[in-house]
N, C-alpha and C positions, 0 to 999 in steps of 0.2 A: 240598537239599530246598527244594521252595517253598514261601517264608514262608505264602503263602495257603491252601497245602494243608494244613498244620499248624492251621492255625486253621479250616478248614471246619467246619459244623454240628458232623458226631460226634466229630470231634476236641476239639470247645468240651467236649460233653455228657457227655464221660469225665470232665471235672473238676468236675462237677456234686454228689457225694456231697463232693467233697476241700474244694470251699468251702464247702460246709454245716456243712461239720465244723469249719473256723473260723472262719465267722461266728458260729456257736451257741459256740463259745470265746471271744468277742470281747464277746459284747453280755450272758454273762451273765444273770441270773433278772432281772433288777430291768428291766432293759431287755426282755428276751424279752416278757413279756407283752405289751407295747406293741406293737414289732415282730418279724414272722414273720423268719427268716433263712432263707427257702427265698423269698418274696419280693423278698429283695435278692438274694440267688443266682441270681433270674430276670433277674431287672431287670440286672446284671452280665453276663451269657451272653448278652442281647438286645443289649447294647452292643456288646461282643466281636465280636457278629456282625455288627453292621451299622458295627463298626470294624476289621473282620478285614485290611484292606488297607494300616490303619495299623501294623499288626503287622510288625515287623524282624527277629524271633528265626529262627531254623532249627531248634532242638531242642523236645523235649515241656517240659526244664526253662524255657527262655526264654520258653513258651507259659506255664508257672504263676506265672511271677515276673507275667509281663503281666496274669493275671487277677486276681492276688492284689491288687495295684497298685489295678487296677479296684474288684475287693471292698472296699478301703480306703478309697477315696474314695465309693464307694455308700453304706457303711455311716456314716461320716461325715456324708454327703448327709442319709440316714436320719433319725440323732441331732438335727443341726439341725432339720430341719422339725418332727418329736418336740419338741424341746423350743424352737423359735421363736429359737435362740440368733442371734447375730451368727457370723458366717464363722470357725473358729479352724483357722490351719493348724497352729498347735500340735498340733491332738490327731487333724489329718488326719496329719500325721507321726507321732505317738506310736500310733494306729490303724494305720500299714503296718507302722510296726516290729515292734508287738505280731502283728498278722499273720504277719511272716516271723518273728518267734520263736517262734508259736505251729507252724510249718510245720519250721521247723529240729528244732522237740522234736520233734515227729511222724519226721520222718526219720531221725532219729539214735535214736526208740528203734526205730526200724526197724535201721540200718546204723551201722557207724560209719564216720567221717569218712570218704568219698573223696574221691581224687587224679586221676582221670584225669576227663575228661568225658564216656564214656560209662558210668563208675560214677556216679556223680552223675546221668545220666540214668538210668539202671538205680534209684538210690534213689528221683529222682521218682517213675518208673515205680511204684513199689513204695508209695510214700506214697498215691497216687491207687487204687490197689488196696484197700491199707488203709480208706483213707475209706468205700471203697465197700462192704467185708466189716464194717466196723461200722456201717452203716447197714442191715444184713441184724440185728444182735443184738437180741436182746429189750432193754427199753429200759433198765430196772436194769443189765444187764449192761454194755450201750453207757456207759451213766452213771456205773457204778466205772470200768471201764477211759479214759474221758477226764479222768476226774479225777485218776486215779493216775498214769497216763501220761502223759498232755498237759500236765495243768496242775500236777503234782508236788505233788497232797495229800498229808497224812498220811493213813493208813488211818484213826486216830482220827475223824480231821474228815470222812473220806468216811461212816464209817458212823453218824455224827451226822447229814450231811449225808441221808445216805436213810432215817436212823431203821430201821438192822440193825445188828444185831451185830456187832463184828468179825470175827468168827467168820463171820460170813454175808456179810460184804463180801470177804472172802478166799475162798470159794466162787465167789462171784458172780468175781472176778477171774479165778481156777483156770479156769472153766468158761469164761469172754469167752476167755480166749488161747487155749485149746484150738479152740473153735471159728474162732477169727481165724487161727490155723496152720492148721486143717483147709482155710479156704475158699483161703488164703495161696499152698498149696501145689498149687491145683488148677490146671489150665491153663485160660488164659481162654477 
């Protein structure tokens, strides 16, 4: 496959909901306000594009690891001008790690662990689907299921977190997977 064809425009654009999904994981309430994470998700895809030649990978997963990388160091970029810090590559590395942790949870409450490499692309695959079928849910809904899933709330602290019930955040879950299996299962 050629590296270049893998990274053209719509090939970038599919992973456009997947880092949204953990940037808005990464930066958190206290940061969000400050910065959009659909603006660094642009600013990342604009790079991508106009670094697509610098791209080596051949598969879709080698193309996420690439952007993620990218998202890590944006979002870092970000934070310092935010807050005028001096350069820390401490937490530009603590930032990809948490990235590929935050992407690893994402896949594995998808699949579990595979072995071959076009399972592992088939999980991609299916992570960047995900992203994109919960950017379709109402936003409570998106908002229990990233917290429960993603980032391994308690249900107590999720429904603290949106001030419902637990009663009504188990709803709210029940009805987010039902719809994320319905869209899940459709063919693209």
């Amino acid at each position: 496959m050629n590296h270049q064809a893998e990274a053209d425009p719509p090939a970038l654009e599919r992973f456009r909901e997947y880092l949204l999904l953990l940037a808005r994981l990464q930066l958190g309430d206290a940061l969000r306000g400050n910065l959009d994470p659909s603006d660094v998700v642009q600013q990342t895809l604009l790079e991508a594009h106009r670094k697509r030649d610098q791209f080596r990978g051949h598969t879709s997963a080698e193309l996420a690891a690439w952007l993620r990388q990218m998202l890590a160091f944006n979002l870092a970029d970000s934070i310092r001008a935010l807050h005028r810090a001096k350069r820390d590559v401490t937490r530009e590395r603590s930032l990809e790690a948490a990235l590929e942790e935050s992407s690893a949870r994402i896949e594995s409450w998808l699949v579990a662990e595979q072995s071959s490499p076009s399972q592992q692309a088939e999980a991609n695959e299916l992570a960047v689907r995900l992203a994109a079928a919960l950017a379709t849910l109402p936003e409570m809904q998106r908002e229990a299921l990233v917290l429960r899933h993603c980032q391994g709330w308690p249900l107590a602290d999720i429904s603290q977190r949106l001030g419902r019930t637990p009663a009504a955040v188990a709803g709210l879950l029940k009805r987010g997977l039902r719809q994320l299996r319905q869209q899940l299962q459709k063919p693209e």
